[in-house]
PDB file with one MODEL, atoms N, CA, C and O in Angstrom:
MODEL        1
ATOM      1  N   UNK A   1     -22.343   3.555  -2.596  1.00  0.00           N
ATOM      2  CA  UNK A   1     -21.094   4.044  -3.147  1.00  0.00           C
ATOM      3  C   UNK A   1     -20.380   2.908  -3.877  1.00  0.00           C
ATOM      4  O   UNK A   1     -19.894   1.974  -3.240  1.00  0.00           O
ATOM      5  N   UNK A   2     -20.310   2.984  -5.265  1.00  0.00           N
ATOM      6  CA  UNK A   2     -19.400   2.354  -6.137  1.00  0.00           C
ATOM      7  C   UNK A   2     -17.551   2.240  -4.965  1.00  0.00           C
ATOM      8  O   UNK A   2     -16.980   3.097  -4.291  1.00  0.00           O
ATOM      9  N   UNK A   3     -17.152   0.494  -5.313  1.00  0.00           N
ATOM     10  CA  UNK A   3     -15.965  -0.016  -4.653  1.00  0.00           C
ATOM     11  C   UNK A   3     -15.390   0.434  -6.373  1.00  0.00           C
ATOM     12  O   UNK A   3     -15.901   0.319  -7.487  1.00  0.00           O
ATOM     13  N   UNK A   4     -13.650   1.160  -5.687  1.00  0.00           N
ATOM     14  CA  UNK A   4     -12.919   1.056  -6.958  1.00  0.00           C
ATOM     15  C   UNK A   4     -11.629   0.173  -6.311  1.00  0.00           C
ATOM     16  O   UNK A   4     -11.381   0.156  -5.106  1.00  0.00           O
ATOM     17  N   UNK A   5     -11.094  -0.332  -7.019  1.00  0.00           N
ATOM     18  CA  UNK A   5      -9.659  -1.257  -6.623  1.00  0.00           C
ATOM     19  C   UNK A   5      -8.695  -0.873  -7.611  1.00  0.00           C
ATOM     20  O   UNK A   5      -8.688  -0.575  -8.806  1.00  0.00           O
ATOM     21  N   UNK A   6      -7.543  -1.041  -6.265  1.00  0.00           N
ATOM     22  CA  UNK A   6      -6.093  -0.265  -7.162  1.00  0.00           C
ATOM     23  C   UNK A   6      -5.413  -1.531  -7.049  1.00  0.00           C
ATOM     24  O   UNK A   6      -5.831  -2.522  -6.451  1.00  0.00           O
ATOM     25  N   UNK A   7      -4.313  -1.407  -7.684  1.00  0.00           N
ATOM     26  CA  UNK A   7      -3.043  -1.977  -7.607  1.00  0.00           C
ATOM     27  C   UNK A   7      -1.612  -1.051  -7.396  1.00  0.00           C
ATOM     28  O   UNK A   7      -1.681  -0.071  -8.138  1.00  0.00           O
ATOM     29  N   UNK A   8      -0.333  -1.068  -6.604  1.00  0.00           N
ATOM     30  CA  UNK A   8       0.596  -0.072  -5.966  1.00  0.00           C
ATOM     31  C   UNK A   8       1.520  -0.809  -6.279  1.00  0.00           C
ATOM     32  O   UNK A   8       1.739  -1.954  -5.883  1.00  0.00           O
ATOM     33  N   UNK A   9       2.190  -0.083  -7.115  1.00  0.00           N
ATOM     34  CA  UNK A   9       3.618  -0.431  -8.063  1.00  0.00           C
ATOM     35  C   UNK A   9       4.675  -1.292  -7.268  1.00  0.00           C
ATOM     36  O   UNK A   9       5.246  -2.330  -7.603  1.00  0.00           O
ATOM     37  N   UNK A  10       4.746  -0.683  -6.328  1.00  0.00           N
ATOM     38  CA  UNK A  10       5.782  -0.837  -4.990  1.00  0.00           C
ATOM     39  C   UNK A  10       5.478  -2.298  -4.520  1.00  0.00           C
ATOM     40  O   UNK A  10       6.363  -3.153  -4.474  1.00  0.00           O
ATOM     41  N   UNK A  11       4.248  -2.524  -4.193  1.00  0.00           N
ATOM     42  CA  UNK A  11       4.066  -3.783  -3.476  1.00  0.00           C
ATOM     43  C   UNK A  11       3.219  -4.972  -4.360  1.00  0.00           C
ATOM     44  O   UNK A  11       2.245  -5.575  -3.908  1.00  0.00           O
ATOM     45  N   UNK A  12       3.635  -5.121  -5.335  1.00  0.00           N
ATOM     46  CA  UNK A  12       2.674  -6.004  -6.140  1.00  0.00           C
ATOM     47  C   UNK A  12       1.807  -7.259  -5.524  1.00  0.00           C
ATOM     48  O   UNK A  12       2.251  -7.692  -4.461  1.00  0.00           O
ATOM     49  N   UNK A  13       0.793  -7.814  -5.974  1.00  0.00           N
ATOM     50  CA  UNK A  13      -0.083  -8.629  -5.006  1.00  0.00           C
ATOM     51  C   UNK A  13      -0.147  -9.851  -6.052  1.00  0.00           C
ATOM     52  O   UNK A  13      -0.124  -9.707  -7.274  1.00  0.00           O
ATOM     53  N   UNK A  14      -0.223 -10.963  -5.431  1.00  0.00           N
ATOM     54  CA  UNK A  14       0.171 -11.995  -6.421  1.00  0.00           C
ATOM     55  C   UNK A  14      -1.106 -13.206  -6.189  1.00  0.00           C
ATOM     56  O   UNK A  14      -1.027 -14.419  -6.385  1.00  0.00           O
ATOM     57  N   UNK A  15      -2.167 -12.475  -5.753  1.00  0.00           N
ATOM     58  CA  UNK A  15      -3.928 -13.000  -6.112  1.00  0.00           C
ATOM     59  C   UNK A  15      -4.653 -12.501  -6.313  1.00  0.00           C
ATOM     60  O   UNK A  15      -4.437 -11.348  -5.942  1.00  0.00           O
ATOM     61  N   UNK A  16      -5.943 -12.640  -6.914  1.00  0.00           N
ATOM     62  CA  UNK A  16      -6.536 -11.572  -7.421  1.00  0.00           C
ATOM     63  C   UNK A  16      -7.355 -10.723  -6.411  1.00  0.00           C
ATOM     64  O   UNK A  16      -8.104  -9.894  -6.927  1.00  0.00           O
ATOM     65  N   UNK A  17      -7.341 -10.774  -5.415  1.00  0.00           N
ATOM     66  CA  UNK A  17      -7.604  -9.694  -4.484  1.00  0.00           C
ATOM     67  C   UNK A  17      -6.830  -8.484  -4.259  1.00  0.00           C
ATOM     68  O   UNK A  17      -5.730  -8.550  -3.711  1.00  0.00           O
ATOM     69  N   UNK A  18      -7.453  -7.128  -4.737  1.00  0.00           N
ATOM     70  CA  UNK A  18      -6.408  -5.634  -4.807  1.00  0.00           C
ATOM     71  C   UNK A  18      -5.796  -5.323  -3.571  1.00  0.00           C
ATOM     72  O   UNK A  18      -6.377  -5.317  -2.485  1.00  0.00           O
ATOM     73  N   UNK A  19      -4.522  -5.047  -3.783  1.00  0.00           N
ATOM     74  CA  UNK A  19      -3.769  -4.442  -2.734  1.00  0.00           C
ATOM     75  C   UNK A  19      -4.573  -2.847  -2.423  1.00  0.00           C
ATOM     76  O   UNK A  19      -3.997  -2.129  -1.606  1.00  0.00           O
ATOM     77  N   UNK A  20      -5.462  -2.479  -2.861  1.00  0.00           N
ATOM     78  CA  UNK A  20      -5.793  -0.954  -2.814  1.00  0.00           C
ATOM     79  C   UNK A  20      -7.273  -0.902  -2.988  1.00  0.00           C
ATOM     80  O   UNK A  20      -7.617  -0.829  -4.167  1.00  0.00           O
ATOM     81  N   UNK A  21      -8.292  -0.921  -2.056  1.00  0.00           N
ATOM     82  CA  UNK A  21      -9.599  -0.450  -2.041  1.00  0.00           C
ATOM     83  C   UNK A  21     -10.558   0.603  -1.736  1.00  0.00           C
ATOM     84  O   UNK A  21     -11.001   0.798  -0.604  1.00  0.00           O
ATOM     85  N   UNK A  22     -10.823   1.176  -2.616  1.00  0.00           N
ATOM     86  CA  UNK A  22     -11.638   2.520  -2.046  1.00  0.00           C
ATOM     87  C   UNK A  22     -13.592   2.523  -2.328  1.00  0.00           C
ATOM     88  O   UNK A  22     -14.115   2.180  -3.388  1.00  0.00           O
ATOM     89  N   UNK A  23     -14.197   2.901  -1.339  1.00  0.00           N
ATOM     90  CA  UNK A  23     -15.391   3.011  -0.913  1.00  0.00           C
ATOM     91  C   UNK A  23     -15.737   4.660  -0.459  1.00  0.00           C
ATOM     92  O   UNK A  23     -15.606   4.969   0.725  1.00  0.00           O
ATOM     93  N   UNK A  24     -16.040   5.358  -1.151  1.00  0.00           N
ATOM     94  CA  UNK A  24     -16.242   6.551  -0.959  1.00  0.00           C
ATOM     95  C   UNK A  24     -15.215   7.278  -0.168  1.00  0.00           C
ATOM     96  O   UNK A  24     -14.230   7.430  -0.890  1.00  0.00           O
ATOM     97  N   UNK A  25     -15.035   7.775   0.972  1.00  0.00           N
ATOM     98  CA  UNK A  25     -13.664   8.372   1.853  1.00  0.00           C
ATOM     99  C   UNK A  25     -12.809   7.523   2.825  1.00  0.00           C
ATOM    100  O   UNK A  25     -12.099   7.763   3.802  1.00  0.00           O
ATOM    101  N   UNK A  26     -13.292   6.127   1.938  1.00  0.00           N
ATOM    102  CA  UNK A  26     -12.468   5.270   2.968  1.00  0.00           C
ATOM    103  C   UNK A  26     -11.587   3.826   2.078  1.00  0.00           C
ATOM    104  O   UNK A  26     -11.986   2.801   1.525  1.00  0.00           O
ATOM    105  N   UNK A  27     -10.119   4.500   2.349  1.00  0.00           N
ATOM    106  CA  UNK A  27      -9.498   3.613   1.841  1.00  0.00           C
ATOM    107  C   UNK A  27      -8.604   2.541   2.586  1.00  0.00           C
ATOM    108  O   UNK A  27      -7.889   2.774   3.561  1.00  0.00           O
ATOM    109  N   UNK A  28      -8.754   1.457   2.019  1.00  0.00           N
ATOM    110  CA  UNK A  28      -8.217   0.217   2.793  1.00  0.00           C
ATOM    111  C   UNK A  28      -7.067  -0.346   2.384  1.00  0.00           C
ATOM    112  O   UNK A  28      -6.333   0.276   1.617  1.00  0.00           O
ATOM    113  N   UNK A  29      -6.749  -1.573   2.823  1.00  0.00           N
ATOM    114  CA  UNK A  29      -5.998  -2.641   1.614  1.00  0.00           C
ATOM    115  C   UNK A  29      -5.876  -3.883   2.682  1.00  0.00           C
ATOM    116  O   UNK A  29      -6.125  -3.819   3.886  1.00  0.00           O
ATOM    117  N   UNK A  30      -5.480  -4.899   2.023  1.00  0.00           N
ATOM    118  CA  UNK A  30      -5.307  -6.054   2.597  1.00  0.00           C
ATOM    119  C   UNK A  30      -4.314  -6.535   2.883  1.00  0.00           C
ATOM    120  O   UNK A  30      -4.338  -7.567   3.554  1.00  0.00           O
ATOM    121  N   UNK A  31      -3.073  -5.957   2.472  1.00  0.00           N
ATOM    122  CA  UNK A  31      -1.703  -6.049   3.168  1.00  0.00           C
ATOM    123  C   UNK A  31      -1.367  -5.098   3.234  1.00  0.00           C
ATOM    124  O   UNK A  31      -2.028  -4.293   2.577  1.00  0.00           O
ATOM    125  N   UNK A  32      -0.056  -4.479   4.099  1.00  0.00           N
ATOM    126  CA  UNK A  32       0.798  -3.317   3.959  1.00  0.00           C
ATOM    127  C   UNK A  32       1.981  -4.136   4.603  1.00  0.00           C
ATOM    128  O   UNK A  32       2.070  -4.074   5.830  1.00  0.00           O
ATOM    129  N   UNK A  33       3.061  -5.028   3.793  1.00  0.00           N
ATOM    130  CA  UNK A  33       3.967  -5.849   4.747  1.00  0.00           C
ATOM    131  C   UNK A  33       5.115  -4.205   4.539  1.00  0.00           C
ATOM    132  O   UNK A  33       5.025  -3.123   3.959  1.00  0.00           O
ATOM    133  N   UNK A  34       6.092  -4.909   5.399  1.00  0.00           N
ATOM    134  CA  UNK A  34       7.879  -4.008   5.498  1.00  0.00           C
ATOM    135  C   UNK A  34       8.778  -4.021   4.554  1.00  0.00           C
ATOM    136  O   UNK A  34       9.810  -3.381   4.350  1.00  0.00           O
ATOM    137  N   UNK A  35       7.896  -5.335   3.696  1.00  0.00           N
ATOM    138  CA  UNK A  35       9.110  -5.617   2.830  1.00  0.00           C
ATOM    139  C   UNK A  35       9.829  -4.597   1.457  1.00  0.00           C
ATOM    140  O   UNK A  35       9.029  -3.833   0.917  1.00  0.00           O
ATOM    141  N   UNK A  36      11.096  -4.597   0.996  1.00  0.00           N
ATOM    142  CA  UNK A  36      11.543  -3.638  -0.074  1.00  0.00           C
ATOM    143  C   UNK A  36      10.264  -3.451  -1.265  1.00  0.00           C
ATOM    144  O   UNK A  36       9.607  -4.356  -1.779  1.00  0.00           O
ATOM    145  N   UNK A  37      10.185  -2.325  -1.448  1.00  0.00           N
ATOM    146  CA  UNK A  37       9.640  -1.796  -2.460  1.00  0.00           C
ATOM    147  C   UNK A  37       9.742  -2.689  -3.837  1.00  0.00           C
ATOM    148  O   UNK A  37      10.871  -2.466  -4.274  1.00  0.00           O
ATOM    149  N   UNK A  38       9.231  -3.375  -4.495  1.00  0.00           N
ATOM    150  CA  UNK A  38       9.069  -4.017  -5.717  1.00  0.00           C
ATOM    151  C   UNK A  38       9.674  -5.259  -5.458  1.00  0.00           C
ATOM    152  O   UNK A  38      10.019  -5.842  -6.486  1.00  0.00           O
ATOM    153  N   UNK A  39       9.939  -5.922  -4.269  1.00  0.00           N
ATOM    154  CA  UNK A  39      10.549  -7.039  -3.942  1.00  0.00           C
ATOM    155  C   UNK A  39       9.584  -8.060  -2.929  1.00  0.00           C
ATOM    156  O   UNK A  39       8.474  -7.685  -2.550  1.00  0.00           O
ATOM    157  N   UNK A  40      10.116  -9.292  -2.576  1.00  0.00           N
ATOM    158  CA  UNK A  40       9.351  -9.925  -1.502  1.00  0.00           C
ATOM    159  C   UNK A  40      10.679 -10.016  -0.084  1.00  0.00           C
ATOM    160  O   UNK A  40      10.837 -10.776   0.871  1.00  0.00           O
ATOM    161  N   UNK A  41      11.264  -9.063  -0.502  1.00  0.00           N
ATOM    162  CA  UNK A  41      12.477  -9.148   0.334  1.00  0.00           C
ATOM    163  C   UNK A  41      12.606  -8.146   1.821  1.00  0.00           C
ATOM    164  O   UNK A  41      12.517  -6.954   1.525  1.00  0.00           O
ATOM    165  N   UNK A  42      12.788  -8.380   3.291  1.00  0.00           N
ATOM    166  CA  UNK A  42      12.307  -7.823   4.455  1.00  0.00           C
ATOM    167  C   UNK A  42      13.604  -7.179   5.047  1.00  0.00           C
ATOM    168  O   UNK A  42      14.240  -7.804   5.895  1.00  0.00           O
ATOM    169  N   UNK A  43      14.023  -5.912   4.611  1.00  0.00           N
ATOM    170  CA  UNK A  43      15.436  -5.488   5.463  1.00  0.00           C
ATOM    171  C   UNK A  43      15.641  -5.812   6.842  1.00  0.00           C
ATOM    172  O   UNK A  43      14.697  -5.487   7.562  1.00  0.00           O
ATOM    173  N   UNK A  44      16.593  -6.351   7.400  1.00  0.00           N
ATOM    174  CA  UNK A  44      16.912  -6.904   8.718  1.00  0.00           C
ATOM    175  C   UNK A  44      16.892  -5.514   9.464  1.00  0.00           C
ATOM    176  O   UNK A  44      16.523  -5.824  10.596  1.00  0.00           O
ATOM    177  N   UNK A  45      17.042  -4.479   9.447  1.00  0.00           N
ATOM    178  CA  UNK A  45      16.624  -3.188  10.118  1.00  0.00           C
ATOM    179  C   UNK A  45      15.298  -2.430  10.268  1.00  0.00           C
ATOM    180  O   UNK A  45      14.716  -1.963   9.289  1.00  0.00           O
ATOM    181  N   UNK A  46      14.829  -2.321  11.546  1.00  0.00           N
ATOM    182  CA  UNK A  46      13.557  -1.935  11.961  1.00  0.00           C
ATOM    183  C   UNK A  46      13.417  -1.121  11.213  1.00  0.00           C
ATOM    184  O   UNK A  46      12.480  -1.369  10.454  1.00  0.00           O
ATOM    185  N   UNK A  47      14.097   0.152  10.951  1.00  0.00           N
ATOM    186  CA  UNK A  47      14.182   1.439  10.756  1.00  0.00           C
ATOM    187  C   UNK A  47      14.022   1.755   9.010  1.00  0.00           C
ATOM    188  O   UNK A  47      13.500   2.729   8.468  1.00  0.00           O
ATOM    189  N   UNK A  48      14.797   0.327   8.269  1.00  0.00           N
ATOM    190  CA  UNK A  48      13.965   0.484   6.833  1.00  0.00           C
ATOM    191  C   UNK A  48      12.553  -0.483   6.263  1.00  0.00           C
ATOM    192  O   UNK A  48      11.988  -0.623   5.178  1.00  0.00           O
ATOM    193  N   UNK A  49      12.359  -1.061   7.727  1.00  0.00           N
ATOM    194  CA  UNK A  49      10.880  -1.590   7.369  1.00  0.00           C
ATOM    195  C   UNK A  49      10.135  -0.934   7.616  1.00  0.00           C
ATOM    196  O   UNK A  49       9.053  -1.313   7.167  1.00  0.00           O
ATOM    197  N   UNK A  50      10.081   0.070   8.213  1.00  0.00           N
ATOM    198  CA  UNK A  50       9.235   1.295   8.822  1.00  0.00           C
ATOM    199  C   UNK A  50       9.446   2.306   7.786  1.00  0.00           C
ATOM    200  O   UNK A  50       8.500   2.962   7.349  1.00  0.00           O
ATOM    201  N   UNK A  51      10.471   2.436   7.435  1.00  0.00           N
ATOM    202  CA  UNK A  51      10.411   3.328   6.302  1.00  0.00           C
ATOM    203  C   UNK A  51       9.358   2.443   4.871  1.00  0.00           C
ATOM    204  O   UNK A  51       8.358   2.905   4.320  1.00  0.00           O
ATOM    205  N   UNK A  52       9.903   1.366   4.660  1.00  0.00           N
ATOM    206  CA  UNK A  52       9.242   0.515   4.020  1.00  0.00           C
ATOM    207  C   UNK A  52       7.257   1.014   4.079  1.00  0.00           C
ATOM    208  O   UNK A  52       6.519   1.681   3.353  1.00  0.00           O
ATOM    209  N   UNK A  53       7.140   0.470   4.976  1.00  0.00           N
ATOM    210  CA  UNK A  53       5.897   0.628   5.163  1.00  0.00           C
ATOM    211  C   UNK A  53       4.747   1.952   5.204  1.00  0.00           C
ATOM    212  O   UNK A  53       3.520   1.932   5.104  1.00  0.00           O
ATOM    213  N   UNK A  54       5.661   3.030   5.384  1.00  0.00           N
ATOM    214  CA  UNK A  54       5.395   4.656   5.052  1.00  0.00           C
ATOM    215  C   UNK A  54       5.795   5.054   3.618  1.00  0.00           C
ATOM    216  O   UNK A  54       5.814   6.237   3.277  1.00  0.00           O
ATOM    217  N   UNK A  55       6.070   4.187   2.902  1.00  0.00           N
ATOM    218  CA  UNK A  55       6.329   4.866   1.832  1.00  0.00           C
ATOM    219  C   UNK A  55       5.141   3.834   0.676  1.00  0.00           C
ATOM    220  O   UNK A  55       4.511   4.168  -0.328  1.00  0.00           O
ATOM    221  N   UNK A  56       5.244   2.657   1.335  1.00  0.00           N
ATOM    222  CA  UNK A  56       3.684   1.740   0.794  1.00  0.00           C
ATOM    223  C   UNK A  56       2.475   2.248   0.741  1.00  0.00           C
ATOM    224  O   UNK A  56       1.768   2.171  -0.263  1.00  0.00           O
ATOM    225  N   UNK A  57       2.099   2.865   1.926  1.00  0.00           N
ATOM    226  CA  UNK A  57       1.032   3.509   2.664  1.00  0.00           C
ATOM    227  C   UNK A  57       1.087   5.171   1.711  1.00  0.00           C
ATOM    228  O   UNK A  57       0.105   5.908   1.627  1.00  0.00           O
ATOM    229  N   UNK A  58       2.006   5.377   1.286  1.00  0.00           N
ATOM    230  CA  UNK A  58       1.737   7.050   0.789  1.00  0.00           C
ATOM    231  C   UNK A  58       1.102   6.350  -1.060  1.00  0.00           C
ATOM    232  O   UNK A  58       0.132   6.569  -1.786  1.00  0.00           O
ATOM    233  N   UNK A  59       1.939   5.752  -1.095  1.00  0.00           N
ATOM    234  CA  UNK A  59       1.720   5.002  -2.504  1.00  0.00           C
ATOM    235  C   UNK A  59       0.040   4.563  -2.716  1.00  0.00           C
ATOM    236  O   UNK A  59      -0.707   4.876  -3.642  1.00  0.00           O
ATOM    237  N   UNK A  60      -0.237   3.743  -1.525  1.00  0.00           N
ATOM    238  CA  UNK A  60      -1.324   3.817  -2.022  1.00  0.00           C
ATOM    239  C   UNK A  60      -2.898   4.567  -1.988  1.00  0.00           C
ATOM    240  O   UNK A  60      -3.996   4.474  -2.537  1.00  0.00           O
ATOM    241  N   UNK A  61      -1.987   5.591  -0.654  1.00  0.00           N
ATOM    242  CA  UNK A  61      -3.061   6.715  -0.495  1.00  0.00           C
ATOM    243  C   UNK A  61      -3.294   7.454  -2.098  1.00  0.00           C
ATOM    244  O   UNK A  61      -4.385   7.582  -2.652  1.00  0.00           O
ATOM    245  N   UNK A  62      -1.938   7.889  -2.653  1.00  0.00           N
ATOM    246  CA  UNK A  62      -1.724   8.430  -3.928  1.00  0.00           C
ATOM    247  C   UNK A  62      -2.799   7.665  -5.067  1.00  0.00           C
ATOM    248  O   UNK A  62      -3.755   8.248  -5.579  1.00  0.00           O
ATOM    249  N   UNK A  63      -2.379   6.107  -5.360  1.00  0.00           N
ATOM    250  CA  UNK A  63      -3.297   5.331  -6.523  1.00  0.00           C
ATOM    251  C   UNK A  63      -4.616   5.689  -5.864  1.00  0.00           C
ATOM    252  O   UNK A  63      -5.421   5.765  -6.792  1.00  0.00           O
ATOM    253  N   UNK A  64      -4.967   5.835  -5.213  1.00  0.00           N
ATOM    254  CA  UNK A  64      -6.288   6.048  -4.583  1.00  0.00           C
ATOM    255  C   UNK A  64      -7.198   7.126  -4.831  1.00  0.00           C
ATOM    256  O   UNK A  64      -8.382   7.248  -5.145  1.00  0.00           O
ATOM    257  N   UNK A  65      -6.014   8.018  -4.525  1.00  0.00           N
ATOM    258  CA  UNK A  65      -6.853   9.667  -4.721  1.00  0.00           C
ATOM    259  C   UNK A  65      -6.605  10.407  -3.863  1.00  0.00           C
ATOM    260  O   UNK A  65      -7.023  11.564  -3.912  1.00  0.00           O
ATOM    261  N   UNK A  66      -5.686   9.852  -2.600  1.00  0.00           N
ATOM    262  CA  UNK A  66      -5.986  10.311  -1.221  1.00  0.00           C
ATOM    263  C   UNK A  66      -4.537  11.115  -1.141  1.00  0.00           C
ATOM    264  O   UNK A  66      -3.795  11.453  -2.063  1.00  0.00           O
ATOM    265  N   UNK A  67      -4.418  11.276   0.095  1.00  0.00           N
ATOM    266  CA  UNK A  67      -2.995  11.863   0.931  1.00  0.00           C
ATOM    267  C   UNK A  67      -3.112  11.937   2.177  1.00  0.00           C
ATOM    268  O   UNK A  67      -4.102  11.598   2.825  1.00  0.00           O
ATOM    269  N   UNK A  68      -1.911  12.474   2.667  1.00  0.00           N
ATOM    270  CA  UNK A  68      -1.516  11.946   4.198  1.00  0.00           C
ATOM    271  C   UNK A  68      -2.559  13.275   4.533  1.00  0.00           C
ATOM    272  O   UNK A  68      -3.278  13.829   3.701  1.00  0.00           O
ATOM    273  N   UNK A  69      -2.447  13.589   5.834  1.00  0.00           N
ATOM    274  CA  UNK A  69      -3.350  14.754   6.289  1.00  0.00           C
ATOM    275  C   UNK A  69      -2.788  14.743   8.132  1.00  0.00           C
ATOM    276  O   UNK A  69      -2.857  13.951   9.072  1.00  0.00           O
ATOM    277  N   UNK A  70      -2.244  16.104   7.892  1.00  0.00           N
ATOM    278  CA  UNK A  70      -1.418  16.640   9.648  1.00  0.00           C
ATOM    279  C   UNK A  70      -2.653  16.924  10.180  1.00  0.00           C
ATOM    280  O   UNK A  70      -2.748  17.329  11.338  1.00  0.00           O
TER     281      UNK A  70
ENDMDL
END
């Protein structure tokens, strides 16, 4: 299975290793930090780094191809 690599608007990656890897039905990445969306900046509240991080994670299910699944 052909590797495709993304890049996710939200969390930009600043080496050349992709924030977004896919291998047939399995997608990865090499970071998912808390920090604000398009920033390197970490809200002092649990509750918007967690949001932070669910909204990274949908992002790059999306560049991917993928989605969440109940």
């Amino acid at each position: 299975m052909p590797r495709q690599s993304f890049d996710a608007a939200s969390m930009p990656h600043s080496n050349p290793i992709p924030a977004v890897t896919r291998i047939g039905p399995l997608v990865t990445s090499s970071i998912i930090a808390s920090r604000n969306p398009g920033s390197s900046e970490v809200p002092g509240d649990i509750r918007a780094q967690l949001d932070n991080l669910f909204h990274h994670v949908g992002e790059m299910l999306a560049v991917a191809g993928a989605e969440w699944r109940h």
